[in-house]
C-alpha positions as a printed Julia matrix, in Angstrom:
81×3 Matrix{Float64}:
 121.48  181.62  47.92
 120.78  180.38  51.09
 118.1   183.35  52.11
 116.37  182.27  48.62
 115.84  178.58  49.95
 114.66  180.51  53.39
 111.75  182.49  51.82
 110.91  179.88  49.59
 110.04  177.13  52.41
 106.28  176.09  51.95
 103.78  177.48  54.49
 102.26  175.68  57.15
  98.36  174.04  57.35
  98.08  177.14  59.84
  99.38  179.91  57.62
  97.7   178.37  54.52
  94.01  178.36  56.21
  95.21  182.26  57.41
  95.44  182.98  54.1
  92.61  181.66  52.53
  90.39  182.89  55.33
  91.75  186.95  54.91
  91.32  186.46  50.88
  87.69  185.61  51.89
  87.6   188.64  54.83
  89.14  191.39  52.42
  86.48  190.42  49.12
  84.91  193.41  48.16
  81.69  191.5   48.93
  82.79  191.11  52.7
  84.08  194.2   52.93
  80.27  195.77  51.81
  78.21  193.28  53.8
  80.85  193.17  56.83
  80.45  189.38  56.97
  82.36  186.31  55.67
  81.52  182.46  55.3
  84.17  180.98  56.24
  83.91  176.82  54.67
  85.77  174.0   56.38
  87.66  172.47  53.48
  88.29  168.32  53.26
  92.13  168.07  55.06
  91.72  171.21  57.14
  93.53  170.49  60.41
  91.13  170.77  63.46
  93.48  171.98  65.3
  94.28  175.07  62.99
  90.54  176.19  62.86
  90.08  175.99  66.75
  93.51  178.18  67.38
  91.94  180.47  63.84
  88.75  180.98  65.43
  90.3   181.77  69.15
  92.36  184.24  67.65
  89.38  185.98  65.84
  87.22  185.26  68.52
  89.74  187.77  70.62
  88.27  190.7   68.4
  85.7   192.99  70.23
  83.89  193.76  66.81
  83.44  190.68  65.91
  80.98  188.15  66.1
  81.07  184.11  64.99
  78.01  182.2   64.28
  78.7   178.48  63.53
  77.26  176.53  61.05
  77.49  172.87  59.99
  80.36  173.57  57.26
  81.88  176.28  59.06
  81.54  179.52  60.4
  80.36  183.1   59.45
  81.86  185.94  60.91
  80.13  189.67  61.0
  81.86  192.76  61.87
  81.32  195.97  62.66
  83.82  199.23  62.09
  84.54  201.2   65.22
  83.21  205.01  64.69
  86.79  207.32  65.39
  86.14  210.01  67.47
């Protein structure tokens, strides 16, 4: 019972903005247009967008343009040789 009360624990501020920000990168509509806007909800920890947006920012393909509300990200696919 004890591994039960282990998965269930409740995710972090972190892992729940990861999450909202992949549903909104893997919409069909982002996936076609190869962009994303990515909203700054009220209670979203400042501190978990700067270390989200550092870790995309690591991304060669990818490239962040800020607005007031948040951020938009564009993308391209790497052509495989």
């Amino acid at each position: 019972m004890s591994q039960v009360a282990a998965s269930a624990t409740t995710p972090t501020s972190y892992e729940q903005l990861g999450a909202r920000v992949s549903r909104a990168i893997n919409a069909p509509a982002a996936q076609r247009s190869r962009s994303a806007v990515l909203l700054r909800a009220e209670g979203d920890s400042p501190e978990d967008w700067a270390r989200l947006l550092d870790e995309i920012a690591e991304n060669d393909n990818v490239t962040i343009a800020w607005r007031d509300d948040g951020v938009q990200l564009f993308w391209t696919v790497p052509v495989e040789d």
